[in-house]
PQR file of N, CA, C, O and H, with PARSE charges and radii, in Angstrom:
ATOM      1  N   UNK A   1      51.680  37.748  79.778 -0.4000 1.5000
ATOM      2  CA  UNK A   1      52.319  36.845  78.842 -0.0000 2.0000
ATOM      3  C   UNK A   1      52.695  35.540  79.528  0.5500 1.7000
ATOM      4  O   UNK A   1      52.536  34.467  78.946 -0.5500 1.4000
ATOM      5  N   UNK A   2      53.100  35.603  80.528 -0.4000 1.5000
ATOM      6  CA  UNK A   2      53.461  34.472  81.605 -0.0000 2.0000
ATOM      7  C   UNK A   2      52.255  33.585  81.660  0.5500 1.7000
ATOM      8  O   UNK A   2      52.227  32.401  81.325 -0.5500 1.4000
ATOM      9  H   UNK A   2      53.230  36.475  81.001  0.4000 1.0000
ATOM     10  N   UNK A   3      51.330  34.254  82.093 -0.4000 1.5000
ATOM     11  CA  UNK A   3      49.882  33.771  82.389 -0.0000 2.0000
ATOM     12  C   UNK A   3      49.581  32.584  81.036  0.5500 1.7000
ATOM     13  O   UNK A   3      49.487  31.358  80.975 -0.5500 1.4000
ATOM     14  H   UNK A   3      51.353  35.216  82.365  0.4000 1.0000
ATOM     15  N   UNK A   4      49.511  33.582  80.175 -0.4000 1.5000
ATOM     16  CA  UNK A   4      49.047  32.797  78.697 -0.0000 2.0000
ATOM     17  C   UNK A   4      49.833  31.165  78.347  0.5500 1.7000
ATOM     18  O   UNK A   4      49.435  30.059  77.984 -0.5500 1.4000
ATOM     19  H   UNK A   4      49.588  34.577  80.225  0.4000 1.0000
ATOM     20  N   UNK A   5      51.244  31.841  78.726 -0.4000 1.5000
ATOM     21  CA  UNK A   5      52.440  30.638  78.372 -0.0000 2.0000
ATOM     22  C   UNK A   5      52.188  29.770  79.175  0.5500 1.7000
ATOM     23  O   UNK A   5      52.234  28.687  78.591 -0.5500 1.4000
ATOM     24  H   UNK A   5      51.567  32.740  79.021  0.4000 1.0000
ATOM     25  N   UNK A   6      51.838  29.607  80.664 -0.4000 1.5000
ATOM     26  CA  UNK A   6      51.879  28.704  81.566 -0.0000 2.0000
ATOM     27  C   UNK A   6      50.326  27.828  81.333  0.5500 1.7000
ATOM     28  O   UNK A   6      50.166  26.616  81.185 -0.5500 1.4000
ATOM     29  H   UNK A   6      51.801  30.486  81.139  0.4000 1.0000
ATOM     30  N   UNK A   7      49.475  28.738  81.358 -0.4000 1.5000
ATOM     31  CA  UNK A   7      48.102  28.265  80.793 -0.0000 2.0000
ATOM     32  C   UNK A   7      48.257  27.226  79.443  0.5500 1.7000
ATOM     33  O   UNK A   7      47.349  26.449  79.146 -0.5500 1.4000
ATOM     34  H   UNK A   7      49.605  29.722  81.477  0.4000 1.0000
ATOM     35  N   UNK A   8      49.332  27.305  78.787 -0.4000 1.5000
ATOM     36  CA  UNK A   8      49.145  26.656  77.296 -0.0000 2.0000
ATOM     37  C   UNK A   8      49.404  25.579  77.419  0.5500 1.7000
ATOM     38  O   UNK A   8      48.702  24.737  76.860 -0.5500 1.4000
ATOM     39  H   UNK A   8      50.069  27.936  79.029  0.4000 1.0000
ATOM     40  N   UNK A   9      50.877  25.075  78.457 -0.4000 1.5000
ATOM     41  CA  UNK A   9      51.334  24.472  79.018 -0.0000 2.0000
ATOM     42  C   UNK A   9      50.786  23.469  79.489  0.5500 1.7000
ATOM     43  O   UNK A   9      50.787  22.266  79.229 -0.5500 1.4000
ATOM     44  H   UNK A   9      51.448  25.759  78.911  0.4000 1.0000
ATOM     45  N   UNK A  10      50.089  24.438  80.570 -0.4000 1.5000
ATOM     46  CA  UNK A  10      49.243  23.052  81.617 -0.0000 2.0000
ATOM     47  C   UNK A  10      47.546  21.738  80.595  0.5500 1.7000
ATOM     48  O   UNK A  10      46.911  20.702  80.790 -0.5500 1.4000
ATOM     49  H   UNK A  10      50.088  25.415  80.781  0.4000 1.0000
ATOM     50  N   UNK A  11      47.695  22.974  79.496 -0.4000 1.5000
ATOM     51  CA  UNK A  11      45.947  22.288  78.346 -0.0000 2.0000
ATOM     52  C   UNK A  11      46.526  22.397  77.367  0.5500 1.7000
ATOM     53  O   UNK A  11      45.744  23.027  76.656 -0.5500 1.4000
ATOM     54  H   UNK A  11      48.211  23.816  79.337  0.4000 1.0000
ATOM     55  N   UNK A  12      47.647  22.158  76.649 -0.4000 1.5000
ATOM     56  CA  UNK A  12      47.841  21.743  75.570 -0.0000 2.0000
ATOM     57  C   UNK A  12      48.433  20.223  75.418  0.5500 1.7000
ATOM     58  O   UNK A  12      49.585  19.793  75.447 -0.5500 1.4000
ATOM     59  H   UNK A  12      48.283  21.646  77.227  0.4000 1.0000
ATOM     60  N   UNK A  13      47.296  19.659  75.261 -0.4000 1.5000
ATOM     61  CA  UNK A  13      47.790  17.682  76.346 -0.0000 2.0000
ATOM     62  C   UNK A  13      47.652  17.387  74.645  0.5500 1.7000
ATOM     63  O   UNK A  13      46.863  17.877  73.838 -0.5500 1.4000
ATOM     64  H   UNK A  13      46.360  20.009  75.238  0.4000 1.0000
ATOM     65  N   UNK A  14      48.642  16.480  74.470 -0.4000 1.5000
ATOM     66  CA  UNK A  14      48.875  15.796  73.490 -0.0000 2.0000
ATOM     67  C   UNK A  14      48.507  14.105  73.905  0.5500 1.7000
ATOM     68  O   UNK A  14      49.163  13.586  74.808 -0.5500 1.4000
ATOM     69  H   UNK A  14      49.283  16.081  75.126  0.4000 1.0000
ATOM     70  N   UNK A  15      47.594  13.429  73.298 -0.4000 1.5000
ATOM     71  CA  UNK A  15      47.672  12.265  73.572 -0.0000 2.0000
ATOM     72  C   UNK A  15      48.780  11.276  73.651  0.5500 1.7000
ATOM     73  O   UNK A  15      49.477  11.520  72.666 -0.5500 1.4000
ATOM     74  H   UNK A  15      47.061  13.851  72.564  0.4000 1.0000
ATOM     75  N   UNK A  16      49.208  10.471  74.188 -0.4000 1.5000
ATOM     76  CA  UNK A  16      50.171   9.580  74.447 -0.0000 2.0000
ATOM     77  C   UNK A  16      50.260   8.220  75.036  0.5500 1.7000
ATOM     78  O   UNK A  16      49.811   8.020  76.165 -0.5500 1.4000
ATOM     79  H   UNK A  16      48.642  10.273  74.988  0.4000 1.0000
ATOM     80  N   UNK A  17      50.863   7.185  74.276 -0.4000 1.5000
ATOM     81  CA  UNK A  17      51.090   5.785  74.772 -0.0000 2.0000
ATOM     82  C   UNK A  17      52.138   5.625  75.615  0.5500 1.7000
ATOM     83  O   UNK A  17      53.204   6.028  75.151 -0.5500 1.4000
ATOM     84  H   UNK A  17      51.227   7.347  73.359  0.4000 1.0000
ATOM     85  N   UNK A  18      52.170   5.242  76.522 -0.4000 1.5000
ATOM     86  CA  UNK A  18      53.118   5.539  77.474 -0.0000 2.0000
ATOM     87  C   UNK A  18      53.610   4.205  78.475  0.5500 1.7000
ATOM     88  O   UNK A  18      53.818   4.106  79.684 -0.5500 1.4000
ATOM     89  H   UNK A  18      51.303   4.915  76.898  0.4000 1.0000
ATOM     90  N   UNK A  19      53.663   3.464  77.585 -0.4000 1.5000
ATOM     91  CA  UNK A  19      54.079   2.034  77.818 -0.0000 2.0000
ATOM     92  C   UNK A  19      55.431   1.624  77.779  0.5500 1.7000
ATOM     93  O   UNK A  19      56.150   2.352  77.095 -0.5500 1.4000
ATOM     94  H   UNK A  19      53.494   3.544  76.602  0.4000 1.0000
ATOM     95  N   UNK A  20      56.116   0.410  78.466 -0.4000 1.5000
ATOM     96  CA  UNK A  20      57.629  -0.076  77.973 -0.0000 2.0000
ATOM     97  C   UNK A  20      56.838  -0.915  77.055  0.5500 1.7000
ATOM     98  O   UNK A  20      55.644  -1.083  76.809 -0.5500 1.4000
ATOM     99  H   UNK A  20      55.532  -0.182  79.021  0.4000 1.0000
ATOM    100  N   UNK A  21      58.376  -1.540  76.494 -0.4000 1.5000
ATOM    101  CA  UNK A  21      58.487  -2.157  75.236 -0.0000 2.0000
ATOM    102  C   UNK A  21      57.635  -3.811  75.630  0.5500 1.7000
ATOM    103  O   UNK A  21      57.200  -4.603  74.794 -0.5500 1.4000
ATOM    104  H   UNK A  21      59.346  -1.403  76.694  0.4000 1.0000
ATOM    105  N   UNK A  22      57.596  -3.955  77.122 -0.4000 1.5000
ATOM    106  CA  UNK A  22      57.649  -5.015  77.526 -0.0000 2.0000
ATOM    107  C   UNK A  22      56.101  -5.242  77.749  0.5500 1.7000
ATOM    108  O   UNK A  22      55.522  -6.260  77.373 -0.5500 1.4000
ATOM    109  H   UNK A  22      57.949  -3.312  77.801  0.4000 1.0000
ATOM    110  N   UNK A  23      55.408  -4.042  78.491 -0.4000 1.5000
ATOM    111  CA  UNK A  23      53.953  -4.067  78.910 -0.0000 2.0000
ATOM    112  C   UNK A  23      53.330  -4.241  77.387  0.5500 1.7000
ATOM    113  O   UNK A  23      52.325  -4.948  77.461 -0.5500 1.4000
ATOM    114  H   UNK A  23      55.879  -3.214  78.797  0.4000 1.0000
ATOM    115  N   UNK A  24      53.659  -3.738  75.749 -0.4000 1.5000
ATOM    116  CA  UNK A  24      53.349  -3.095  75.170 -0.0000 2.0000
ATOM    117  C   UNK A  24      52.887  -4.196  74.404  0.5500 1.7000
ATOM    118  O   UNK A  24      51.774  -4.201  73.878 -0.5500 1.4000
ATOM    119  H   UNK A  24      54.475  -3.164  75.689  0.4000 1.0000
ATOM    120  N   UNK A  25      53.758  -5.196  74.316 -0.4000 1.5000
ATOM    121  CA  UNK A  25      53.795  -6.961  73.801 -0.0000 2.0000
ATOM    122  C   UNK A  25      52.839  -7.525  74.444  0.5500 1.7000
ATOM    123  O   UNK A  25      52.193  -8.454  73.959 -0.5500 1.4000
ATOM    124  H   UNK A  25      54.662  -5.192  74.743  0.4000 1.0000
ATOM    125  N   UNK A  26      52.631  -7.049  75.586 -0.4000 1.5000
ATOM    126  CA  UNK A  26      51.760  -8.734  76.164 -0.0000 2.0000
ATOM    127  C   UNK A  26      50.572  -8.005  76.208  0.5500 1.7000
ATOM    128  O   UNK A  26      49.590  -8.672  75.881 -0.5500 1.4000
ATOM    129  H   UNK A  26      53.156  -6.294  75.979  0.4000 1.0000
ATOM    130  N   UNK A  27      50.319  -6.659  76.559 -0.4000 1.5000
ATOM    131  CA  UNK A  27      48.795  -6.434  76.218 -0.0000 2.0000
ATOM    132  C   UNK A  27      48.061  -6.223  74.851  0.5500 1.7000
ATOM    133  O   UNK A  27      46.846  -6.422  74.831 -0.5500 1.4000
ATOM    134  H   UNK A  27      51.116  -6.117  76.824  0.4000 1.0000
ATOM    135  N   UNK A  28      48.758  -5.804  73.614 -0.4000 1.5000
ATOM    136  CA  UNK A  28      48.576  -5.774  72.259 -0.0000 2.0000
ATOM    137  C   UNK A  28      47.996  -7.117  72.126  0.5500 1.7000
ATOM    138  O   UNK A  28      46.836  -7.207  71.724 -0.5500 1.4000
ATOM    139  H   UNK A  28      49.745  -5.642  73.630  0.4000 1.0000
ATOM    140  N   UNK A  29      48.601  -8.065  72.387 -0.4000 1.5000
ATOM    141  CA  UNK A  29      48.054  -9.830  72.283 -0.0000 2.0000
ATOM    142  C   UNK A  29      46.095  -9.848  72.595  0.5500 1.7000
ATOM    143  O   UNK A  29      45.140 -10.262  71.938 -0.5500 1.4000
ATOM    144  H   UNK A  29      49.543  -7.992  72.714  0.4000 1.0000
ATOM    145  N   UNK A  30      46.235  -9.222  73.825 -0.4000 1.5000
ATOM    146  CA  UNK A  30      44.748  -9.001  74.030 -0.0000 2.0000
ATOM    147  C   UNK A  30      43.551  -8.089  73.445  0.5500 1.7000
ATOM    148  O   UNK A  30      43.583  -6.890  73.167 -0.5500 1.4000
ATOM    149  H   UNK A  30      47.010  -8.886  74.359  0.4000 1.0000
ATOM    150  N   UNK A  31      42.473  -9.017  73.339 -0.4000 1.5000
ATOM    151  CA  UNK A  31      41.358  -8.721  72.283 -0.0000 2.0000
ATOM    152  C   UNK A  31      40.909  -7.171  73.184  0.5500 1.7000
ATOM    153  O   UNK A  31      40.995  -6.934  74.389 -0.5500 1.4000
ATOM    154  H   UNK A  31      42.447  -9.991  73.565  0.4000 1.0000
ATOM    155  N   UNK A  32      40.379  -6.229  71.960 -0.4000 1.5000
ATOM    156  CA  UNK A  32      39.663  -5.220  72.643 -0.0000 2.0000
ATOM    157  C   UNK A  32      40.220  -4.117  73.063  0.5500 1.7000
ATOM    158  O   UNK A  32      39.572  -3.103  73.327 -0.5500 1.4000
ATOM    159  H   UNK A  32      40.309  -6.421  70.981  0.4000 1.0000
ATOM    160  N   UNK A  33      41.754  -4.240  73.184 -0.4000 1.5000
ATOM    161  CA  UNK A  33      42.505  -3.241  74.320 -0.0000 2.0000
ATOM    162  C   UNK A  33      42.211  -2.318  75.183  0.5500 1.7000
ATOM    163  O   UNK A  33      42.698  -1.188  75.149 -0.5500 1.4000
ATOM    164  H   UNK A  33      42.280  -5.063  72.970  0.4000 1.0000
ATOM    165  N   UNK A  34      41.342  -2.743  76.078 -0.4000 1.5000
ATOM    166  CA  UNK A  34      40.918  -2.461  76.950 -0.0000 2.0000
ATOM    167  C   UNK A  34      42.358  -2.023  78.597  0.5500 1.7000
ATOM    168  O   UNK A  34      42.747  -1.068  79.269 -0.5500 1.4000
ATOM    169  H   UNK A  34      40.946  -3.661  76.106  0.4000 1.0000
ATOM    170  N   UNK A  35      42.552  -3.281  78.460 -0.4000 1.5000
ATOM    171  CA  UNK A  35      43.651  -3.295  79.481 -0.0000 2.0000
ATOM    172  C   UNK A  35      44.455  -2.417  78.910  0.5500 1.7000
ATOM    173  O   UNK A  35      44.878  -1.754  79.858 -0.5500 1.4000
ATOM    174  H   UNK A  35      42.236  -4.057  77.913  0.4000 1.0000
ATOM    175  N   UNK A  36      44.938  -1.997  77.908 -0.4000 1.5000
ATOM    176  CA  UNK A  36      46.166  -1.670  77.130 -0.0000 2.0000
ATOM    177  C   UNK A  36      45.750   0.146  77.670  0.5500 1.7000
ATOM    178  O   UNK A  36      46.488   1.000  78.162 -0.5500 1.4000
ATOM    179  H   UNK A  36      44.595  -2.536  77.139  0.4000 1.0000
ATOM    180  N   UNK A  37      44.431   0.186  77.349 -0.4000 1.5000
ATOM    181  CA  UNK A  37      43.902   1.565  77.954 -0.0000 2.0000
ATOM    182  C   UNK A  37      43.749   2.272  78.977  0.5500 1.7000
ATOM    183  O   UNK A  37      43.812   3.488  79.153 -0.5500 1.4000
ATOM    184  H   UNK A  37      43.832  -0.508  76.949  0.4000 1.0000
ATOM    185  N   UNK A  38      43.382   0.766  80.156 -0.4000 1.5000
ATOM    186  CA  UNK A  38      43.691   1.426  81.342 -0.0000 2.0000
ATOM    187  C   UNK A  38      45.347   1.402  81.997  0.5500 1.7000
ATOM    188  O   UNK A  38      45.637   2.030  83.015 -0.5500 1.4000
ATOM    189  H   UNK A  38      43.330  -0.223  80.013  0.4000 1.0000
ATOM    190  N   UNK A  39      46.065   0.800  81.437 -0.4000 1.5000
ATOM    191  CA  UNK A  39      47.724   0.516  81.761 -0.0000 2.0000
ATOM    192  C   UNK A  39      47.953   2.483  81.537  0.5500 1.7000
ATOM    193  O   UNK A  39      48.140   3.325  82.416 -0.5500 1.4000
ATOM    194  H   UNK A  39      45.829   0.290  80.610  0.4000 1.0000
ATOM    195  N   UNK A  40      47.857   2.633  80.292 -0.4000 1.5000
ATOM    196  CA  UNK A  40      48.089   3.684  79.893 -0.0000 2.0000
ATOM    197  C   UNK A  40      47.865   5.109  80.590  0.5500 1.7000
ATOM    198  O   UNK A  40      48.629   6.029  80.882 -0.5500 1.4000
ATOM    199  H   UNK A  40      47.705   1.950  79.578  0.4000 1.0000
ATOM    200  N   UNK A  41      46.226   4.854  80.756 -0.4000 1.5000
ATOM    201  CA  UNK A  41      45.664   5.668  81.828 -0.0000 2.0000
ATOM    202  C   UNK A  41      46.595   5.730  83.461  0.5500 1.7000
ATOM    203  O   UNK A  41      46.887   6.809  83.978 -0.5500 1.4000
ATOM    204  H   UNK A  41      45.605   4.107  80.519  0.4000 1.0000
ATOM    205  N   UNK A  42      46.815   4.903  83.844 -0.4000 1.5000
ATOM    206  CA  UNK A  42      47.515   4.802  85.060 -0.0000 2.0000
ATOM    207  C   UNK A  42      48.982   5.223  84.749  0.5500 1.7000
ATOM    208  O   UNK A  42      49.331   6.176  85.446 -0.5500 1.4000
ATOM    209  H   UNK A  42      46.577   4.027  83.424  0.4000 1.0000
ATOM    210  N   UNK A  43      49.626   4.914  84.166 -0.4000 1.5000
ATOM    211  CA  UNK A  43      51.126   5.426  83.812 -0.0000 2.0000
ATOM    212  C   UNK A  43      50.883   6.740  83.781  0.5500 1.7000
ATOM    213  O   UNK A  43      51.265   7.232  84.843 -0.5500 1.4000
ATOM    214  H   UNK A  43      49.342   4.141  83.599  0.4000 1.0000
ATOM    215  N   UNK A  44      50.408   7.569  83.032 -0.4000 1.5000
ATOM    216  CA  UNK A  44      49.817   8.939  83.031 -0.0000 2.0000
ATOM    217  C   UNK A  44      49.390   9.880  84.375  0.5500 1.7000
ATOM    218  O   UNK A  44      49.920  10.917  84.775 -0.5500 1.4000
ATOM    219  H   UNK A  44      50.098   7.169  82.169  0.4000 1.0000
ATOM    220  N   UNK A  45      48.126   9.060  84.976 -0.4000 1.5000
ATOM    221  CA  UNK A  45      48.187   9.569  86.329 -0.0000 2.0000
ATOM    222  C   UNK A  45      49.417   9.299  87.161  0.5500 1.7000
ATOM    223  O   UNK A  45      49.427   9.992  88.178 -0.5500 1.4000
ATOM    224  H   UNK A  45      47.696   8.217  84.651  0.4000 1.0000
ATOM    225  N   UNK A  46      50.584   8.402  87.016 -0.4000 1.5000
ATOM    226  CA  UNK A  46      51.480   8.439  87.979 -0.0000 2.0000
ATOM    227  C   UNK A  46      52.369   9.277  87.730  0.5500 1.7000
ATOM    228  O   UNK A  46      52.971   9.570  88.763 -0.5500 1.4000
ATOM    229  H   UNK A  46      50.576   7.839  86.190  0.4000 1.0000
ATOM    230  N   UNK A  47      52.852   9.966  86.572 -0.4000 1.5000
ATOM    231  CA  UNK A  47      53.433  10.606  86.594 -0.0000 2.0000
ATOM    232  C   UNK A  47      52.822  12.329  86.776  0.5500 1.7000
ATOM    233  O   UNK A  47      53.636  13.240  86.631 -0.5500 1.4000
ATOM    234  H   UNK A  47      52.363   9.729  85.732  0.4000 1.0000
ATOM    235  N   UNK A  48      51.739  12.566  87.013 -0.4000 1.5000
ATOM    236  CA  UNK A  48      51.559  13.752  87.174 -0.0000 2.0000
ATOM    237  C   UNK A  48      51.755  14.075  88.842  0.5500 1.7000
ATOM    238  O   UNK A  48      51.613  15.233  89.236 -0.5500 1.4000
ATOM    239  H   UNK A  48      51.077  11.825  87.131  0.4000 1.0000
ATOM    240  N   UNK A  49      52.089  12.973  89.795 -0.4000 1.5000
ATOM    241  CA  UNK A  49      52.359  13.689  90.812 -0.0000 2.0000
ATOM    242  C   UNK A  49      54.138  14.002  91.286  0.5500 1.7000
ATOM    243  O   UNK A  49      54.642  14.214  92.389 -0.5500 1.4000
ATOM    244  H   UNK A  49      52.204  12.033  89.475  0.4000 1.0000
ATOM    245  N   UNK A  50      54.564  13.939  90.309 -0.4000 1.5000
ATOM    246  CA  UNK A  50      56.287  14.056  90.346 -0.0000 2.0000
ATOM    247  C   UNK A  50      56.209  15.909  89.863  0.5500 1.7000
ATOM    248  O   UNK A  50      56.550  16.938  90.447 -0.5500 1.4000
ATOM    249  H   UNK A  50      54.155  13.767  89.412  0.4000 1.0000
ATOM    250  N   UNK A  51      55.766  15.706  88.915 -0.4000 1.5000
ATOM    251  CA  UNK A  51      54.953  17.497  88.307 -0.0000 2.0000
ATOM    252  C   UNK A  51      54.670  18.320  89.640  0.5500 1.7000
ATOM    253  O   UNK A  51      55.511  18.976  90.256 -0.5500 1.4000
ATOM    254  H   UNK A  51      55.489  14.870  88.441  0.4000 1.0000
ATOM    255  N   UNK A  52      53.118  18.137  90.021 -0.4000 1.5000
ATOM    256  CA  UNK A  52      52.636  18.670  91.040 -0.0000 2.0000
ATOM    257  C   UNK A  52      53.990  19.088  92.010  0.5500 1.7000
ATOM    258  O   UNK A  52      54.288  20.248  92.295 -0.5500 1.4000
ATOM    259  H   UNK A  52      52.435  17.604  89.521  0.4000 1.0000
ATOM    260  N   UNK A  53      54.789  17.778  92.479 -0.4000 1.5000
ATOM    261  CA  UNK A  53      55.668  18.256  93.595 -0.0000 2.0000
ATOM    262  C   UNK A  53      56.494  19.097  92.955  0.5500 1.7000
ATOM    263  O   UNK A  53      56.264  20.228  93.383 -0.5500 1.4000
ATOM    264  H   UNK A  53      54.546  16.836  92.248  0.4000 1.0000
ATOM    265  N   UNK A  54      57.186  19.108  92.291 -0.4000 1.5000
ATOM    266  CA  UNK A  54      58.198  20.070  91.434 -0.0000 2.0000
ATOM    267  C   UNK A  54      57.545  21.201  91.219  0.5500 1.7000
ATOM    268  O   UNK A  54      58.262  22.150  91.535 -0.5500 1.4000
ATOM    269  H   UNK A  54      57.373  18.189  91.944  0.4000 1.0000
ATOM    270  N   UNK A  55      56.439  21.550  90.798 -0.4000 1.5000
ATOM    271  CA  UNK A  55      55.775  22.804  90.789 -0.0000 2.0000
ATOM    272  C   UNK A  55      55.545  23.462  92.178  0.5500 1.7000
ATOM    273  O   UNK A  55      55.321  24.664  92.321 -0.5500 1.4000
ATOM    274  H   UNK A  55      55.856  20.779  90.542  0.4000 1.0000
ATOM    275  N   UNK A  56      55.611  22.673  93.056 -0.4000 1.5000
ATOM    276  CA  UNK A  56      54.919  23.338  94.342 -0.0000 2.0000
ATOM    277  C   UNK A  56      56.439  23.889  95.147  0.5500 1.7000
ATOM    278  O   UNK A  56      56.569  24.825  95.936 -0.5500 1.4000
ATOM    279  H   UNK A  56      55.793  21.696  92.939  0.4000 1.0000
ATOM    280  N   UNK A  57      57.443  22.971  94.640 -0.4000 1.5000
ATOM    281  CA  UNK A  57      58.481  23.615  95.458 -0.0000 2.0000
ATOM    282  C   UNK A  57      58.840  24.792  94.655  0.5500 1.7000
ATOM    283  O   UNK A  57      59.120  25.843  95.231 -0.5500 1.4000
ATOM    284  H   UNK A  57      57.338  22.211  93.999  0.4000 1.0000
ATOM    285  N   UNK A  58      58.857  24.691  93.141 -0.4000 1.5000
ATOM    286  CA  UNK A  58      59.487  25.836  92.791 -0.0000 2.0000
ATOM    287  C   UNK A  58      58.465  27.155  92.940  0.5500 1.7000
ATOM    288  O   UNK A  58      58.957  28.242  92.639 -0.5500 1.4000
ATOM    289  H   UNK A  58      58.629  23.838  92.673  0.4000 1.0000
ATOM    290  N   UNK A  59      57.209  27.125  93.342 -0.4000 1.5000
ATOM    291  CA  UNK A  59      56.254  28.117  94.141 -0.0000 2.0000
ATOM    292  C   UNK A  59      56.747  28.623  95.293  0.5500 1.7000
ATOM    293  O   UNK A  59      56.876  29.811  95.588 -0.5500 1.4000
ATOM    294  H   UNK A  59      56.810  26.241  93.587  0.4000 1.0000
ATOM    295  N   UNK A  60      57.128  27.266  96.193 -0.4000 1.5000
ATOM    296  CA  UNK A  60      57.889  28.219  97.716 -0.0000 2.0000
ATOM    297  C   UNK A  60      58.560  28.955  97.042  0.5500 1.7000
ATOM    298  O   UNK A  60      58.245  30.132  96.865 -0.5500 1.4000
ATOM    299  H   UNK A  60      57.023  26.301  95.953  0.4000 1.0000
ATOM    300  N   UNK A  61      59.371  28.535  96.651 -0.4000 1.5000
ATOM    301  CA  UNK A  61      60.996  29.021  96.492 -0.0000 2.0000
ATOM    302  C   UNK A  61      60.768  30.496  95.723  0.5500 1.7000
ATOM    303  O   UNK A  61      61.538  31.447  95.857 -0.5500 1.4000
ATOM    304  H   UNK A  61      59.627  27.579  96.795  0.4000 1.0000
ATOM    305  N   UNK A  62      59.525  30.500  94.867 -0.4000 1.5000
ATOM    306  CA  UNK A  62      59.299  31.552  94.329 -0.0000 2.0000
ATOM    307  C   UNK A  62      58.689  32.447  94.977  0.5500 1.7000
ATOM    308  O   UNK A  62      58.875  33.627  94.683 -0.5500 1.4000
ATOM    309  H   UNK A  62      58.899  29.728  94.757  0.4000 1.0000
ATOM    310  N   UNK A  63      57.791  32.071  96.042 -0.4000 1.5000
ATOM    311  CA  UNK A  63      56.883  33.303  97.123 -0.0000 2.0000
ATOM    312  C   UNK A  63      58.133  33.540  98.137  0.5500 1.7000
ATOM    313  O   UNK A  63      58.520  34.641  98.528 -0.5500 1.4000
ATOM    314  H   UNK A  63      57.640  31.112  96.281  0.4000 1.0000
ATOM    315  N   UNK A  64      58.721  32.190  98.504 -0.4000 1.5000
ATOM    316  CA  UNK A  64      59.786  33.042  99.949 -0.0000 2.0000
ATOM    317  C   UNK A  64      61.118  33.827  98.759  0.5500 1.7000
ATOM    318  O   UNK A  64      61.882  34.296  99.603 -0.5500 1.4000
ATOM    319  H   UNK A  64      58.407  31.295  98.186  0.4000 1.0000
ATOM    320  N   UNK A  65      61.482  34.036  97.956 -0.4000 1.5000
ATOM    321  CA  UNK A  65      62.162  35.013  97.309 -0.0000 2.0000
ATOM    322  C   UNK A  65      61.726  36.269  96.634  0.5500 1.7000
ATOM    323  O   UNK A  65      62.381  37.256  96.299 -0.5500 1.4000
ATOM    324  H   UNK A  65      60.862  33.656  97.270  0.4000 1.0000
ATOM    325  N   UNK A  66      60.649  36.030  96.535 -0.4000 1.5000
ATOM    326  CA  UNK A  66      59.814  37.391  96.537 -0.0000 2.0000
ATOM    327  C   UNK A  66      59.759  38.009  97.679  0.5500 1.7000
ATOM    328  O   UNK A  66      60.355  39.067  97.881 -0.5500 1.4000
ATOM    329  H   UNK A  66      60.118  35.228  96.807  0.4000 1.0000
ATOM    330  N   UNK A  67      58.846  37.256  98.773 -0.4000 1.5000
ATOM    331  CA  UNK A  67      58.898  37.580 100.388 -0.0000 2.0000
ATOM    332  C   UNK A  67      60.264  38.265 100.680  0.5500 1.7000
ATOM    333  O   UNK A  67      60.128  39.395 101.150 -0.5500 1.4000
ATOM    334  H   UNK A  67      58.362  36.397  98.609  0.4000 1.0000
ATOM    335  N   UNK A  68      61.001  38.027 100.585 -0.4000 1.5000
ATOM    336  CA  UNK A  68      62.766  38.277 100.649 -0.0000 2.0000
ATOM    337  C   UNK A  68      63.229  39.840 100.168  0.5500 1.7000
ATOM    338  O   UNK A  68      64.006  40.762 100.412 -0.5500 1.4000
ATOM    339  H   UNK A  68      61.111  37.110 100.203  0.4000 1.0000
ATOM    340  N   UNK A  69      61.928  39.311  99.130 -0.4000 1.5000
ATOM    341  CA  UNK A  69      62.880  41.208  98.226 -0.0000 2.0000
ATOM    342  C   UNK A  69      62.329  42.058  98.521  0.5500 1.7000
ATOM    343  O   UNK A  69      62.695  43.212  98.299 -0.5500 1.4000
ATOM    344  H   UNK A  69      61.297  38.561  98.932  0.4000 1.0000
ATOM    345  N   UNK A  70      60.788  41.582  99.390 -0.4000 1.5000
ATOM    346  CA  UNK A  70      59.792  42.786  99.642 -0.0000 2.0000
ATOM    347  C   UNK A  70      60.539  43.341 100.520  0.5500 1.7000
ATOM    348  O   UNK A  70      60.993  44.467 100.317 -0.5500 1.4000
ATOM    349  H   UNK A  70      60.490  40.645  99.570  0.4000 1.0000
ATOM    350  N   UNK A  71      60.817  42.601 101.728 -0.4000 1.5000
ATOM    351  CA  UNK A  71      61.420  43.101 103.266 -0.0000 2.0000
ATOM    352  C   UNK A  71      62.644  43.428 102.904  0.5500 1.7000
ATOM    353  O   UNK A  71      63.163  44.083 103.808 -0.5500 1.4000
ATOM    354  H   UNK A  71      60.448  41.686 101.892  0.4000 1.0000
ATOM    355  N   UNK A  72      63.585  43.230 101.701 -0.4000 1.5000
ATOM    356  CA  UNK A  72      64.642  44.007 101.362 -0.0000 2.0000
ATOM    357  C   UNK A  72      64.615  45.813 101.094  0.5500 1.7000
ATOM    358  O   UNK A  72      65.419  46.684 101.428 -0.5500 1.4000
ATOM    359  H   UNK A  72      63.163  42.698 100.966  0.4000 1.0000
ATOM    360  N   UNK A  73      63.733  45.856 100.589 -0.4000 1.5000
ATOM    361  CA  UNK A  73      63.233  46.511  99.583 -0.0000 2.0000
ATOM    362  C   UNK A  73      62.778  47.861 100.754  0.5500 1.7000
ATOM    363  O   UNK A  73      63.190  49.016 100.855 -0.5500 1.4000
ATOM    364  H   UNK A  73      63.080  45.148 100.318  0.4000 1.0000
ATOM    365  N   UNK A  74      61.619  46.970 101.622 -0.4000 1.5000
ATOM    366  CA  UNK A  74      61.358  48.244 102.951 -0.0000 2.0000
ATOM    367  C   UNK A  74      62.349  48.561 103.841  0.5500 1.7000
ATOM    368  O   UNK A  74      62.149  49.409 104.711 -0.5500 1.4000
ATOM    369  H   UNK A  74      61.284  46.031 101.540  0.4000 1.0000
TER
END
């Protein structure tokens, strides 16, 4: 069940504009929105490595507390 929930999580991507109010004005002005697409694109990739790190610590934290209960445990 974990499996399924975390899986849904990581591919259930909702599209998103992900602009300030400020970027959002001056590239709309421009023909094509092109720029407006790759702004977007990049805001997106920057925030997926704040994710990654937060996931990876709460992995240690989750294998060395497991690790913990095994050697409790023997």
């Amino acid at each position: 069940m974990l499996f399924i929930t975390i899986f849904l999580i990581c591919f259930a991507v909702v599209p998103a504009e992900a602009q300030c109010s400020m970027c959002r004005a001056v590239l709309e002005t421009e023909e094509g929105g092109r720029a407006a697409k790759g702004i977007n694109n990049g805001i997106i990739y920057l925030m997926i490595f704040p994710y990654l790190l937060i996931g990876g610590v709460g992995y240690a934290i989750y294998r060395s507390r497991k690790k913990a209960r095994l050697q409790e445990n023997n």
